[in-house]
N, C-alpha and C positions, 0 to 999 in steps of 0.2 A: 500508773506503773512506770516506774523509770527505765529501767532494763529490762528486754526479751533473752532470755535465758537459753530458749530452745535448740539456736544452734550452735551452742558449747560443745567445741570438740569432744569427743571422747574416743578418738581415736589414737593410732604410736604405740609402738612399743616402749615399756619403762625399764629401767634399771632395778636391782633390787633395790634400791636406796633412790626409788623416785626419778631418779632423770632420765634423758632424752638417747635414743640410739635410734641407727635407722631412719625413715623418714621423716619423728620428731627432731633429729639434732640437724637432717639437709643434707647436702651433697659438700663432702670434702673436696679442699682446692688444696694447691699449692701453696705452701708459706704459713699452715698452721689455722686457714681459713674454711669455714664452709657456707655455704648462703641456705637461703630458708625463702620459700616465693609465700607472698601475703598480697593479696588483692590485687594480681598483676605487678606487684613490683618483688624484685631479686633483691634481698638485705642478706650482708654479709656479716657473720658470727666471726669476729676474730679471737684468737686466741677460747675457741671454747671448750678447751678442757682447764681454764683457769679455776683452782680451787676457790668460793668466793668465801663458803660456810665450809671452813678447816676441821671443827667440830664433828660436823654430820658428812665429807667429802663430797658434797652436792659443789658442781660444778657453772661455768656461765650456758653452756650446753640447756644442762637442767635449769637454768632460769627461763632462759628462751623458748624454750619448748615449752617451760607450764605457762608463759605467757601466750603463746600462740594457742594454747590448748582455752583459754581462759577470757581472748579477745572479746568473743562475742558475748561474754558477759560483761565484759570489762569497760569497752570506750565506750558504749553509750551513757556512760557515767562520768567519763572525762570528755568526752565533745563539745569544744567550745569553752572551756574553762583552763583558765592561765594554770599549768602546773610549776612544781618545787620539786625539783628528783633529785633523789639521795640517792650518793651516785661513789661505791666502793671500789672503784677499779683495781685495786689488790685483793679483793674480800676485806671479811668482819677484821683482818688484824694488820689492816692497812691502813691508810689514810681514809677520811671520812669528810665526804664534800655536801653540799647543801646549794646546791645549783639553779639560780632564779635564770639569768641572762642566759639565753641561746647561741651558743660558740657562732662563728661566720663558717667553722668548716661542716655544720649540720647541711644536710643537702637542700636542694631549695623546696621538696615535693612537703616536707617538715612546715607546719604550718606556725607562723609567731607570730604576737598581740602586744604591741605597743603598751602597757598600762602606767600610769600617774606615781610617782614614789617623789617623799621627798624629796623638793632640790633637784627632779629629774624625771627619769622615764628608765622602765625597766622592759626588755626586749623577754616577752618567756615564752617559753616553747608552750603549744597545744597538740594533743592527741586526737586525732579524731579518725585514726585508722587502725586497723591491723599492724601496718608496716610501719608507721611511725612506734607503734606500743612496741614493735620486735628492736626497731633499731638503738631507742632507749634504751632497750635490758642489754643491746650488744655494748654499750656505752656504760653497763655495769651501774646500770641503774634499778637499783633493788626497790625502791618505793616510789611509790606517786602520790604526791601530797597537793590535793587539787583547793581550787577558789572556792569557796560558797556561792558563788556570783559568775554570770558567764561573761566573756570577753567583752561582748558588747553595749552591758550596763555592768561593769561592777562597781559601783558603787553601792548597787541593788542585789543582796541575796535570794536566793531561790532557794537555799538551804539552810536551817537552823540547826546547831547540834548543841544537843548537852553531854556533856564527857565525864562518865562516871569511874573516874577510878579506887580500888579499894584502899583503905586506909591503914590496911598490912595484907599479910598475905593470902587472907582468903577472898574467895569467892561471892561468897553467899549474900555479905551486904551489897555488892553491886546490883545481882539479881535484882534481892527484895528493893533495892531504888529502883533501879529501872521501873518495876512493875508500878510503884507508887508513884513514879511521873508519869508513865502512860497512861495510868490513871486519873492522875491530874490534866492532862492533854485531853484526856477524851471527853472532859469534862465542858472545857474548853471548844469543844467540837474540832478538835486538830487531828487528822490522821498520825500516825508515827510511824521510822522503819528503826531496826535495831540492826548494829553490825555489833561483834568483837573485832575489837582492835587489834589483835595481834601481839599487843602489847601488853597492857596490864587489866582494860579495862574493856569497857562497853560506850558506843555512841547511840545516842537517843536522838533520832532525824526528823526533821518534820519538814516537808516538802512547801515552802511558800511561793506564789503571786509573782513574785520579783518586785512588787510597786513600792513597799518599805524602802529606805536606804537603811544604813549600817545602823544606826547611830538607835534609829526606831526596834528593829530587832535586838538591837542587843538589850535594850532597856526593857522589852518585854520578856526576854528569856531569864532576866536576870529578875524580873518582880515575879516570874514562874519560881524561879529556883527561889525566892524567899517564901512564900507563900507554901511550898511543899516546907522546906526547911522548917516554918513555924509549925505545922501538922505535924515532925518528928524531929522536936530539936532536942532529943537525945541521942539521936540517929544519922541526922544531918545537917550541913552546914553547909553557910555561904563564902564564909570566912576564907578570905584569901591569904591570909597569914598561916604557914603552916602550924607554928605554936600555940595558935586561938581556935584552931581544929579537935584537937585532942583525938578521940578514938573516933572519929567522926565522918564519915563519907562528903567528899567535900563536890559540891553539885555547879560544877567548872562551864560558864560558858565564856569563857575568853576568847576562844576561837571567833565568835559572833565580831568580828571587825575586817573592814577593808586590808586587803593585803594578808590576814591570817588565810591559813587552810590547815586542811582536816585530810587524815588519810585515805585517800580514795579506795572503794570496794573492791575485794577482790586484788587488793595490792597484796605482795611480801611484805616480811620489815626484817629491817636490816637486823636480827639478834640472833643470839644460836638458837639450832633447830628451825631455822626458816620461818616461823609461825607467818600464818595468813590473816588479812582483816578479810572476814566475812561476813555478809550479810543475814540474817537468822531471822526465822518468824516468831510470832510473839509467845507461841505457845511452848519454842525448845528454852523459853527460861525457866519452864518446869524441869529441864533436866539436870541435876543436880552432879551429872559431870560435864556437864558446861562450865571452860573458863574464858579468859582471852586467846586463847593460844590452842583449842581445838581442834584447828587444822594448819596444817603446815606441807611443806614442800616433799615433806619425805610421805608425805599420801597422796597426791596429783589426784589419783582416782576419788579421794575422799570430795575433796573442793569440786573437785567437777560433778559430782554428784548434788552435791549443793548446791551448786548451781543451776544445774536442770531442775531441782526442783522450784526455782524461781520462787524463793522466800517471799521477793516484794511484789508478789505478782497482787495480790488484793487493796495496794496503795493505788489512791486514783490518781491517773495522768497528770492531773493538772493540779498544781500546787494552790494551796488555800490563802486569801486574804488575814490579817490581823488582825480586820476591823470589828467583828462581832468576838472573834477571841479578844482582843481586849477588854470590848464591855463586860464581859463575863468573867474574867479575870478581876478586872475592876471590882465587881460586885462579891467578891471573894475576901477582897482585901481588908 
């Protein structure tokens, strides 16, 4: 199990339209400020009646608050892993930043990891608290796009994901992939977790070892995705071209590399309507109003619900090796 779910707030009072008032939004200061206490430390909400999603009037308030409400499901996903925050400080119809390197005016309690980038070294922030997750969203940071790999070996992932997005606007081929890779996984003898993206699609996770480097997963994720693809290559592809796709559900592991990341669970994303990436067990891809975009910020109580239910709670602790899933893979091929 990755995350304990249990003690997901569920408390505050909400707005009709999802956000924070009262003890969720803090104590107002002077000058347009209010602070929010997270684990012994005081984080200051500036500017938090800032409109970020102008569409749906959810505010930086209501950001703050569904992340505080959201914490303790959330860092133990990002603990120890180099994040990317996308970071709207006007909202969706302002400027749009993509932020690796850790400003110097972040405070010092803010945890940062050195990691290797061409030609140099990239300074990124880590989350491994309450108060760090709150003072990010005060910094109008709407998403967290974490490592696959933790600070301290990444060169070595601890996560694999396949990204399934649909190849127009429905649903329903995501689904039936998904379901035909977990099946191909389980074959495999790989546990899996599923989140929605938030976005368009679905991630298909598998919890590894950390002892692979990059270079070893990706080549196995990618002789997965061919091996499912040849089983429906009506259906699906590996094709990284999008004009040699056709109607084709295309079975994406790019992310599988050093320096890429994956939307971290439990994250926003930055589109209208707030939509949430959330975690999901295997059996709501029988529900056939399941999309990407499920839960969002204008239901707090929806996501935290989901959350107590602790989706991934039947994945075991500890991430599996490659080496017997390869041979079996192998013998597939």
């Amino acid at each position: 199990m990755e995350a304990t779910d249990r003690d997901t707030d569920t408390g505050g009072k909400q707005t009709g339209r999802g956000g924070a008032t009262g003890k969720a939004a803090g104590r107002a200061r002077k000058g347009g400020t209010k602070t929010v206490r997270a684990g012994g430390r005081t984080v200051e909400v500036h500017r938090p009646d800032k409109v970020l999603f102008p569409d749906d009037g959810l505010t930086k308030a209501d950001v703050v608050d569904y992340y505080r409400r959201v914490a303790a499901a959330m860092v133990p996903h990002l603990r120890d892993r180099p994040l990317m925050l996308e970071r709207l400080p006007e909202g969706l119809d302002g400027p749009h930043f993509m932020q690796k390197e850790t400003p110097d005016h972040y405070p010092d309690w803010i945890r940062r990891e050195e990691v290797a980038k061409e030609g140099g070294t990239v300074t990124h922030p880590v989350c491994d608290d309450k108060a760090t997750l709150l003072y990010l969203a005060d910094q109008a940071c709407l998403t967290l796009h974490r490592w696959l790999s933790r600070a301290g070996r990444p060169d070595h992932p601890d996560r694999l994901v396949f990204d399934l997005d649909p190849p127009g606007s429905g649903f329903e081929p995501v689904r039936e992939a998904a379901r035909q890779l977990v099946g191909l996984l389980d074959e495999l003898g790989l546990p899996t977790m599923l989140m929605t993206t938030g976005s368009r699609g679905l991630h298909v996770i598998v919890p590894l070892d950390g002892r692979g480097d990059f270079d070893t997963v990706r080549g196995f994720a990618q002789d997965v995705a061919e091996v499912l693809a040849g089983r429906h290559p009506d259906r699906l592809t590996t094709a990284v071209r999008k004009k040699a796709r056709g109607d084709r559900l295309y079975l994406d592991v790019q992310r599988n590399a050093y320096a890429q990341t994956a939307v971290a669970p439990w994250s926003l994303r930055a589109k209208p309507g707030a939509p949430v990436a959330v975690p999901i067990r295997h059996e709501q891809l029988d529900d056939p109003e399941l999309t990407a975009r499920s839960w969002s910020l204008k239901d707090v109580a929806g996501v935290v619900e989901q959350a107590r239910a602790r989706p991934w709670s039947a994945v075991p602790a500890r991430g599996r090796s490659l080496r017997a899933a390869r041979k079996r893979l192998d013998a597939l091929r």
